[in-house]
C-alpha positions as a printed Julia matrix, in Angstrom:
517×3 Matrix{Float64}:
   0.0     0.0     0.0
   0.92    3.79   -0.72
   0.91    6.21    1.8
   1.27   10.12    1.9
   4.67    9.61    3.09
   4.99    9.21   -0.46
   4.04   12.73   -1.6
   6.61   15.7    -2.12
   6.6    18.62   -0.31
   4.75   22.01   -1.31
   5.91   23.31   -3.48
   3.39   26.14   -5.31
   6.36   27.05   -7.97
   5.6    23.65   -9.58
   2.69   22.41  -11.4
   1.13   18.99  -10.89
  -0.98   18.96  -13.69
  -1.32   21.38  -16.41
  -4.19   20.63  -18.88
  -3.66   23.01  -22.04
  -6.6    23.76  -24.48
  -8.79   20.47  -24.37
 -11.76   19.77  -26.67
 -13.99   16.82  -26.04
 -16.93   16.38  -28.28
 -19.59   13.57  -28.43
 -22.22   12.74  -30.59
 -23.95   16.19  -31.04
 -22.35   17.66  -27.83
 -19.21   19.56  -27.19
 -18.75   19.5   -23.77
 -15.4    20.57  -23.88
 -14.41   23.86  -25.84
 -10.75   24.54  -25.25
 -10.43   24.51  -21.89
  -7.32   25.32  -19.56
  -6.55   24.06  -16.11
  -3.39   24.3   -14.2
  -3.06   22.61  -10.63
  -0.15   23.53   -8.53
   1.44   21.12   -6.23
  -0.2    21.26   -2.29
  -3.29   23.78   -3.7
  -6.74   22.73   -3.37
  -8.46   24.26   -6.78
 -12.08   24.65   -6.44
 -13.77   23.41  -10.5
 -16.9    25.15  -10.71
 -20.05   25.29  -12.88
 -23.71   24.43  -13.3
 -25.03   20.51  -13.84
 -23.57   20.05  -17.4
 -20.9    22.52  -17.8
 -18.36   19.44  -18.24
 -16.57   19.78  -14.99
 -17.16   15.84  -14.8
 -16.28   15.19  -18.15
 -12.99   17.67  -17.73
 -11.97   15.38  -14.76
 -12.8    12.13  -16.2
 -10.18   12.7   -19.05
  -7.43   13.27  -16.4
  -8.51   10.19  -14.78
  -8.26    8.01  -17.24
 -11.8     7.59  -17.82
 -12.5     9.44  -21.47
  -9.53   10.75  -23.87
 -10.0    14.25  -25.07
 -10.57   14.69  -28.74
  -7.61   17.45  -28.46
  -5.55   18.93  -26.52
  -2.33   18.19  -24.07
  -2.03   17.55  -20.3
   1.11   17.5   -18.56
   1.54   15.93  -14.75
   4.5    17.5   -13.16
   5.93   18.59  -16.48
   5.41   14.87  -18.18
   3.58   14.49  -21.18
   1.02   12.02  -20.59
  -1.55   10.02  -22.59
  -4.28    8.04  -20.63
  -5.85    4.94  -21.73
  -7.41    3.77  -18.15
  -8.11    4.64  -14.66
  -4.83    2.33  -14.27
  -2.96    4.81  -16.13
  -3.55    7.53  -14.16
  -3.61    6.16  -10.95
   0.26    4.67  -12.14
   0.95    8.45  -12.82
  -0.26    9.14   -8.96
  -4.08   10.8    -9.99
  -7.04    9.35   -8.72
 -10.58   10.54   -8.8
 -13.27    9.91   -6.13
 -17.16   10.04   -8.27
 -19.94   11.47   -7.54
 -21.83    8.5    -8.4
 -20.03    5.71   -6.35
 -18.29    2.95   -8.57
 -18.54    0.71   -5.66
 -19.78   -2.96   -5.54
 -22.91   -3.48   -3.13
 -22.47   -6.96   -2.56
 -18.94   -6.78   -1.52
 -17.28   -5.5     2.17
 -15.84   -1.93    2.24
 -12.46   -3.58    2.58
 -13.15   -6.0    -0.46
 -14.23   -2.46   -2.57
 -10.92   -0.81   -1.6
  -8.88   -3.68   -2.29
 -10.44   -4.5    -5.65
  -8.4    -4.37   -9.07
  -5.38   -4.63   -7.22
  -2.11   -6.42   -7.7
  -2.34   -7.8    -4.15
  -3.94   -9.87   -3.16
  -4.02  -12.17   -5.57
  -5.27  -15.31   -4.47
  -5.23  -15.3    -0.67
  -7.2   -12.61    0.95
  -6.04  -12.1     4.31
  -9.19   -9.54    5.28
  -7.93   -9.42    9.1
  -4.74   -7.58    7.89
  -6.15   -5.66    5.23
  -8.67   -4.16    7.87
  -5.67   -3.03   10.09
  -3.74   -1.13    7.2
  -7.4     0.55    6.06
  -7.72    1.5     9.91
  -4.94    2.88    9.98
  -5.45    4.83    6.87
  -9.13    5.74    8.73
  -7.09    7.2    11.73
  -4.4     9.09    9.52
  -7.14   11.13    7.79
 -10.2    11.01    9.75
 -12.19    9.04    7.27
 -13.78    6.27    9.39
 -16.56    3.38    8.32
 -17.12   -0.02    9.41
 -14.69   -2.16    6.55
 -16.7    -5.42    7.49
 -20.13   -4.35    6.49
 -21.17   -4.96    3.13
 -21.1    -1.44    0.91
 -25.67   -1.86    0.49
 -25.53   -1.69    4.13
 -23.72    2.01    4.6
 -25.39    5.07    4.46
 -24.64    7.02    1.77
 -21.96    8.87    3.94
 -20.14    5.97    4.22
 -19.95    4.22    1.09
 -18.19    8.21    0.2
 -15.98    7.59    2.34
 -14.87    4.22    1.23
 -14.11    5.78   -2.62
 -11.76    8.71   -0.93
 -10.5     5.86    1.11
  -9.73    3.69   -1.93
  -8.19    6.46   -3.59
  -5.89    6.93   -0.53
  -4.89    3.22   -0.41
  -3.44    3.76   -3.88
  -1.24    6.48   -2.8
  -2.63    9.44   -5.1
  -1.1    12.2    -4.72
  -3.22   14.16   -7.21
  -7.11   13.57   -5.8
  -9.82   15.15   -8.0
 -13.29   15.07   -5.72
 -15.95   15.26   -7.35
 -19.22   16.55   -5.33
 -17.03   15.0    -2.34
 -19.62   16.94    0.36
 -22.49   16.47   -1.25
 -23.37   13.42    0.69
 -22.25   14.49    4.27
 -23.5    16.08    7.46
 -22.63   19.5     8.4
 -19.51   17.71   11.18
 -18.57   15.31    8.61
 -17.95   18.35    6.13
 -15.92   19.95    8.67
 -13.46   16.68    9.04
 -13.47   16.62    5.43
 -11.8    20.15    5.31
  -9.88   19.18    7.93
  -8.36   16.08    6.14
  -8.32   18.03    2.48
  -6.01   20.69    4.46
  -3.91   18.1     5.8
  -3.78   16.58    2.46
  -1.76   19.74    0.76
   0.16   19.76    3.93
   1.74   17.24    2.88
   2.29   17.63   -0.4
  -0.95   16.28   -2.5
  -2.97   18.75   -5.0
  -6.77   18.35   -4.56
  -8.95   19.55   -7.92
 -11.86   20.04   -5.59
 -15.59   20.22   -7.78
 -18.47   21.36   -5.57
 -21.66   23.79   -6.03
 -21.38   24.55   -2.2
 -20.25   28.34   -2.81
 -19.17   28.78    1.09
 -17.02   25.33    0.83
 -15.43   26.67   -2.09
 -15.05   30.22   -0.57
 -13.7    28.19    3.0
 -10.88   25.82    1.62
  -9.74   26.64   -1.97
  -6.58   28.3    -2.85
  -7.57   29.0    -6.57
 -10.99   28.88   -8.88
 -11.49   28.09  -11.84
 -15.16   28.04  -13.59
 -16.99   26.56  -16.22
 -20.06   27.56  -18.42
 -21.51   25.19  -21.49
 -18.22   23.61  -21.47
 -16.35   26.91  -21.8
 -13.78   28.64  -19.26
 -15.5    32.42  -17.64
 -12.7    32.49  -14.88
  -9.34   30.67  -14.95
  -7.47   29.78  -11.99
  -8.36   33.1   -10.18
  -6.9    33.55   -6.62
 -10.19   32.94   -4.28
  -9.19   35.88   -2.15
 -10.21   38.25   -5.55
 -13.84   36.67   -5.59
 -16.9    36.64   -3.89
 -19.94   34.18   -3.56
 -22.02   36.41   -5.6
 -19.36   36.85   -8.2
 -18.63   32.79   -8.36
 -22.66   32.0    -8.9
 -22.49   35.02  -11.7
 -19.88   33.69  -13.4
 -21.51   30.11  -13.07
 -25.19   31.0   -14.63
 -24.57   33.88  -16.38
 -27.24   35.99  -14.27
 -27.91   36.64  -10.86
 -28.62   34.19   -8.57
 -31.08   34.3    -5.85
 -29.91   32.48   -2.93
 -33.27   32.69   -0.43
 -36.39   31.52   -2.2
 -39.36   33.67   -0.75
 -41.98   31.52    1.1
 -45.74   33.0     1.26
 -47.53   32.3     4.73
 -50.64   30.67    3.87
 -53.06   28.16    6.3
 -52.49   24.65    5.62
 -55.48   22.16    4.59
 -56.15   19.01    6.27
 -54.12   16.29    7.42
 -52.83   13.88    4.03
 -50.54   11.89    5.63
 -50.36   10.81    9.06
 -48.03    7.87   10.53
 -48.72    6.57   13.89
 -46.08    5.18   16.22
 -44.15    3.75   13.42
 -41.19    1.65   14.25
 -38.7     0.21   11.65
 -35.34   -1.3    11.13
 -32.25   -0.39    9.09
 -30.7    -2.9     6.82
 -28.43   -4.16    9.28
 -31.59   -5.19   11.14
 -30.69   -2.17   14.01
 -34.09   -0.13   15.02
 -34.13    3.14   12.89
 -37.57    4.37   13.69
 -38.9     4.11   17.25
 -42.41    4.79   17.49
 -42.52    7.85   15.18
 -45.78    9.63   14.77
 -46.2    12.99   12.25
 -48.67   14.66   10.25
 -48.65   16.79    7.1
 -50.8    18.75    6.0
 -52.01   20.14    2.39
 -50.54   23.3     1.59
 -47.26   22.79    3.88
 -43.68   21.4     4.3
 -42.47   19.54    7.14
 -38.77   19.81    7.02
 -37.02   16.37    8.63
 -33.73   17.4    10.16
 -30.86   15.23   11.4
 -27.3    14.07   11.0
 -27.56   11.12    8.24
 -28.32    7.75    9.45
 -30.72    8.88   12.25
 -33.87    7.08   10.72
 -34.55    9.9     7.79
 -34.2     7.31    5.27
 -35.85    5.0     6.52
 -38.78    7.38    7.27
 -39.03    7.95    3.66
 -38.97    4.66    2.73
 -41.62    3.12    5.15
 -44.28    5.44    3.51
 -43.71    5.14    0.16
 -43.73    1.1     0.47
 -40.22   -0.21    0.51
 -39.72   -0.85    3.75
 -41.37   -2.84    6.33
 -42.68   -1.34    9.86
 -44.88   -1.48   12.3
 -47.55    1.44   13.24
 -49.8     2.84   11.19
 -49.09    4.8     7.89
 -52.33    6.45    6.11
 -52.63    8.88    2.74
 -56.08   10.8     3.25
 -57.4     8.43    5.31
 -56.2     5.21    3.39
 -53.48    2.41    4.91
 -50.48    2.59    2.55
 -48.15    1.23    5.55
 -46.13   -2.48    4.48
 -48.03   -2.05    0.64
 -46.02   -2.52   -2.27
 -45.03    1.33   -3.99
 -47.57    1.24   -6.38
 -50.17    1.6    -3.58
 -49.13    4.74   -2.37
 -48.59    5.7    -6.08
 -52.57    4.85   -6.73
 -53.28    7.1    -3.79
 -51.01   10.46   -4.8
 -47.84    9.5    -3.46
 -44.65   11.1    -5.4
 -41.16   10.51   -3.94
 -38.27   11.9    -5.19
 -35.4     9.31   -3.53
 -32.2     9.93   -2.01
 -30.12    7.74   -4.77
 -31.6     9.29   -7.59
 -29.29    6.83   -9.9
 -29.96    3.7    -8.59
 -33.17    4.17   -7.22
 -35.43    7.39   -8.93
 -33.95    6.21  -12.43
 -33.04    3.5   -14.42
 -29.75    5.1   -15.9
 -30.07    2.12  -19.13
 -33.58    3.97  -20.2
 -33.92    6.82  -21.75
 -35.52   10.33  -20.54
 -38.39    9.33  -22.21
 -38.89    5.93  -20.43
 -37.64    7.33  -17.39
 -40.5    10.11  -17.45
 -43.44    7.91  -18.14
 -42.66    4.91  -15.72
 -45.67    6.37  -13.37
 -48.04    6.62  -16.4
 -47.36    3.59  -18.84
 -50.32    1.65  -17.57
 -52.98    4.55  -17.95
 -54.71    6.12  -20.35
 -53.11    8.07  -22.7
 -49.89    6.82  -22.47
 -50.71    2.77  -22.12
 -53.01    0.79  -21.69
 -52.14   -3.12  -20.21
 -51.13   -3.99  -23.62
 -48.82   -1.3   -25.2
 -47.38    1.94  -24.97
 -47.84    5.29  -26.9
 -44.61    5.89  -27.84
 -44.76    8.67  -30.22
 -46.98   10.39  -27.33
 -44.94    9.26  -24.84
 -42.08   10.92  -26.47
 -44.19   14.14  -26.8
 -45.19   14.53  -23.41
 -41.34   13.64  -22.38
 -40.16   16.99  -25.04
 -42.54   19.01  -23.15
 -41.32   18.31  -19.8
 -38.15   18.51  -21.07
 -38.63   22.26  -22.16
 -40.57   23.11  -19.41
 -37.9    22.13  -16.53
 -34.45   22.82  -18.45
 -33.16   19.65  -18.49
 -30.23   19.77  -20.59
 -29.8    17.17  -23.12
 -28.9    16.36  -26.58
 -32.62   14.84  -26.79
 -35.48   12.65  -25.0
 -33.63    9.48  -26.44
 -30.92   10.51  -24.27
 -29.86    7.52  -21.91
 -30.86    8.48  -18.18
 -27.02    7.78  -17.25
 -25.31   10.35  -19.35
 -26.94   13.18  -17.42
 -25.64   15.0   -15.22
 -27.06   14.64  -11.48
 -28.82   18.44  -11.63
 -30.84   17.63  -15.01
 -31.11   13.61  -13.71
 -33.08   15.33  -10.85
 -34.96   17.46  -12.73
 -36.21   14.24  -14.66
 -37.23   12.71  -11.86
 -38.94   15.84  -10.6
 -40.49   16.26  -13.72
 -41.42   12.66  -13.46
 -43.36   13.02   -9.75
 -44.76   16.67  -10.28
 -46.5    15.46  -13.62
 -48.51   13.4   -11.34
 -50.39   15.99   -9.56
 -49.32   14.42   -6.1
 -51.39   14.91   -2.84
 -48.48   13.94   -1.36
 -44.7    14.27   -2.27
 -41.77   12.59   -0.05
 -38.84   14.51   -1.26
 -35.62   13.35    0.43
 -32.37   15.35   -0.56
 -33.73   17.03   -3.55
 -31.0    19.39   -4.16
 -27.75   17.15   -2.84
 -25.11   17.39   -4.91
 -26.66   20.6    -7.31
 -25.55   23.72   -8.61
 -26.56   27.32   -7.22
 -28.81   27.83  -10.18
 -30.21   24.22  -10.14
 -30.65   24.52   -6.0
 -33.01   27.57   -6.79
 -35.08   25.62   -9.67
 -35.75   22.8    -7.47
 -36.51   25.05   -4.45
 -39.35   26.72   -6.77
 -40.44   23.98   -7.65
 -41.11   22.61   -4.24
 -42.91   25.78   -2.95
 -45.12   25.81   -6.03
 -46.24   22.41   -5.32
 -46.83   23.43   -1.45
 -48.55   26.4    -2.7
 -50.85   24.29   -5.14
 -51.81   22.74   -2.05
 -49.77   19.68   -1.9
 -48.57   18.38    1.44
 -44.36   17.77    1.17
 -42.35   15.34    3.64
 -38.89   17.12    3.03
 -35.84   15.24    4.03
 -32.53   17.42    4.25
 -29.18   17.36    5.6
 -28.96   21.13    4.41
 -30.27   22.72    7.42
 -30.39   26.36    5.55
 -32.8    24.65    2.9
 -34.87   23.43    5.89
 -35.34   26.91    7.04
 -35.73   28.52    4.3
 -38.71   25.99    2.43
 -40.42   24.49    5.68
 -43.63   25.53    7.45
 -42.85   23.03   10.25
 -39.16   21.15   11.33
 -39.23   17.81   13.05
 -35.88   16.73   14.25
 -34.91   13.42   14.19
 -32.11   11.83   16.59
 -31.41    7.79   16.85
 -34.95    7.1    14.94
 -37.11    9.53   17.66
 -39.0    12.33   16.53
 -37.13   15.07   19.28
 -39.44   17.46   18.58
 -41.64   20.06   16.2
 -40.74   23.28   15.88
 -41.46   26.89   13.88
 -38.42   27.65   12.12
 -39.62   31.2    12.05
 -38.6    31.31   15.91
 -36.4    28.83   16.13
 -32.76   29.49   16.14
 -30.21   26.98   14.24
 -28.18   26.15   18.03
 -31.66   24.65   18.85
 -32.4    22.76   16.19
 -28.36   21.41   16.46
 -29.41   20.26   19.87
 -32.04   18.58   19.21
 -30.48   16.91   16.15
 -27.47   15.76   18.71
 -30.43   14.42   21.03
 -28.65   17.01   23.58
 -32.75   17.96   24.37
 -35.93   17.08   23.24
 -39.3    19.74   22.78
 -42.98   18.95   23.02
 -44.63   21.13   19.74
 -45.91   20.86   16.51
């Protein structure tokens, strides 16, 4: 195994990688229009730009992944010519996805470990846990290597791709949307281990729509715009948050959504003492009883992997419980998904790859997979397909998702217009109910506010909205009502309007606990 020990010095005179007008077209795209990037050795530089500019596709030539149609890149003054991951990684550069390339069925040690040299045939797992511990305490990155990868949160499973990165001894790390999946103390750590990183040596190409991470830890900016370069390796001292999400959209960006008061309707969804476990079989839920209303959001507020997944998953019918779970009146709790469908249920889900798409369909599939057994789209028999693809244009226009076309395969999106799909998708519906859990993780400024919109308008139209959130500003911002979740308890209900953020934290650490709602 490589360590850090590995890595040189700082050293900001030299440059680590130095990517010279690139071009990378596909079929009918150019997402690449001669771009420049320079990384210096021990910087973190922030890669910036909406869902789409071709940050992704930027970093996935340097990885290894794609080869650029033209242009040069240089690591630490070497010419170099990538034909795989492998040959990158050989030249030190590894790149930690936003969508995990992990295997479920495997251990967090057998994911790290994979396409390795050693082991070959014997796999000692025993001492293979102690050097990945190790790595754990050197950089603050801990999960449990035994469990198998479908059994960590989200959280984790990020932290077993930086920590497979790591074991290979890159000294060049590109993160891609590394915080998108973490709570607020896990970000902090993060920081923590990125500026320990550079300390010694490493260069971090650091891609996040987070405007206050980017402002808190990077040395140097550079952003991206429809695959074109509006700032170039600017010192971050010289810009501002405002300027950044300018530069990003191309307009100004409006970073509070305004929320009208307005009454809220009857009760649509009410769960009674609901109790459920995780998939380790560990109680997540203990006896859990909410309501929401028509014409209102209830925020759900925790540190992830405190029974908010779960939560979400119980109602819309894919995970068993106990209690009682009803949708205007009407049982929907331990019923398969189409129940709740049949009854106004939309969810927008917290793996919007694996589990709100199927990435081998296209947008137009992926759109009408609520409405291909009804009238006019399908009957039992067949499918409308040149209606289908009709209705799927329209939604297209009408919520920006940026593709070549509606034949466009789900998985060459980009997560921001892959969410607005799947938005598109469950707002289509007319819901009387919509379970929205992370809706804008991993997003750009301009997406964040489209989404955000989108969410009040629904509220507003008078449907009730279970929102899930690690982003505790969104949760203020959007929701009529906060309960706070700790260890699968509801801790309490509060008004966010008089509530300050250090309460909320407390009750989200289980420090207290507040009658309301």
């Amino acid at each position: 195994m490589s360590t850090s020990t590995n890595a040189p010095p700082p050293d900001y005179r030299v440059l680590a990688v130095d990517m010279s007008n690139i071009v990378i077209r596909f079929p009918g795209v150019l997402a690449n229009d001669h771009v420049n990037l320079t990384l210096k050795q021990g910087e973190i530089h922030a890669l910036l730009g909406e869902n789409g500019a071709g940050k992704s596709t930027l970093m996935n030539v340097l990885s290894g992944l794609y080869k650029q149609t033209s242009g040069t890149i240089k690591v630490y003054g070497e010419k170099v010519d990538f034909n795989s991951p492998r040959d990158a990684i050989a030249k030190g550069i590894g790149m930690v996805h936003q969508h995990f390339m992990l295997v479920p069925t495997q251990t967090a040690t057998e994911n790290i470990l994979l396409g390795l040299k050693e082991p070959r045939f014997f796999l000692n797992l025993s001492r293979y846990d102690k050097a990945i511990r190790e790595l754990q305490e050197q950089f603050g990155l801990y999960v449990d290597t035994a469990s198998k990868v479908w059994q960590l949160s989200v959280g984790e499973q990020q932290r077993v791709e930086i920590l497979k990165t790591l074991y290979r001894g890159a000294n060049i790390l590109i993160l891609d949307e590394p915080t998108a999946v973490l709570a607020p103390q896990e970000i902090d750590e993060l920081m923590n281990t990125m500026r320990a990183l550079v300390a010694q040596g490493k260069s971090i190409i650091f891609i996040s729509h987070k405007l206050h991470e980017v402002e808190q830890v990077a040395d140097r900016v550079t952003v991206l715009r429809k695959g074109v370069v509006t700032a170039e390796g600017i010192p971050m001292g010289n810009m501002t948050k405002k300027d950044l999400a300018q530069l990003m959209v191309g307009r100004d960006v409006v970073f509070a959504v305004k929320k009208e008061v307005r009454e809220p309707g009857p009760v649509v969804l009410s769960i009674k003492n609901v109790s459920a476990t995780n998939n380790k079989g560990v109680a997540a839920l203990r006896g859990v009883s909410l309501d929401v209303r028509a014409g209102e959001i209830v925020g759900v507020a925790g540190v992830a992997g405190n029974g908010q997944s779960e939560l979400a998953e119980v109602i819309t019918g894919m995970r068993e419980c106990t209690g009682s779970i009803t949708v205007n009146g009407v049982e929907v709790a331990n019923k398969p998904p189409r129940i709740s469908i049949g009854h106004g249920v939309s969810h927008v889900p917290e793996d919007r790859t694996h589990v709100g798409s199927a990435p081998n369909m296209t947008i137009t599939e992926n759109v009408i997979m609520k409405a291909y057994r009804e009238e006019p789209i399908g009957n039992r028999w067949s499918v409308n397909y040149p209606l289908a693809h009709d209705n799927a244009e329209e939604l297209k226009e009408q919520y920006d998702v940026l593709a070549p076309s509606v034949d466009t395969m789900a998985r060459k999106l980009s997560g921001g217009n892959l969410q607005k799909v799947i938005l598109a998708r469950e707002i289509s519906a007319e819901p009387r109910l919509m379970v929205a859990v992370q809706p804008t993780r991993g997003l750009d400024v301009g997406a964040i506010e489209a989404i955000q919109t989108l969410l009040l308008a629904q509220r507003d139209a008078g449907t009730a909205i279970l929102l899930v959130s690690e982003e505790l500003e969104e949760l203020m911002a959007l929701s009529d009502r906060i309960a706070v979740i700790y260890d699968g308890v509801i801790q309490g209900i509060v008004d966010p309007e008089h509530t300050g953020v250090s309460e909320i934290g407390l009750l989200m650490t289980g420090q207290v606990s507040k009658e309301g709602g």
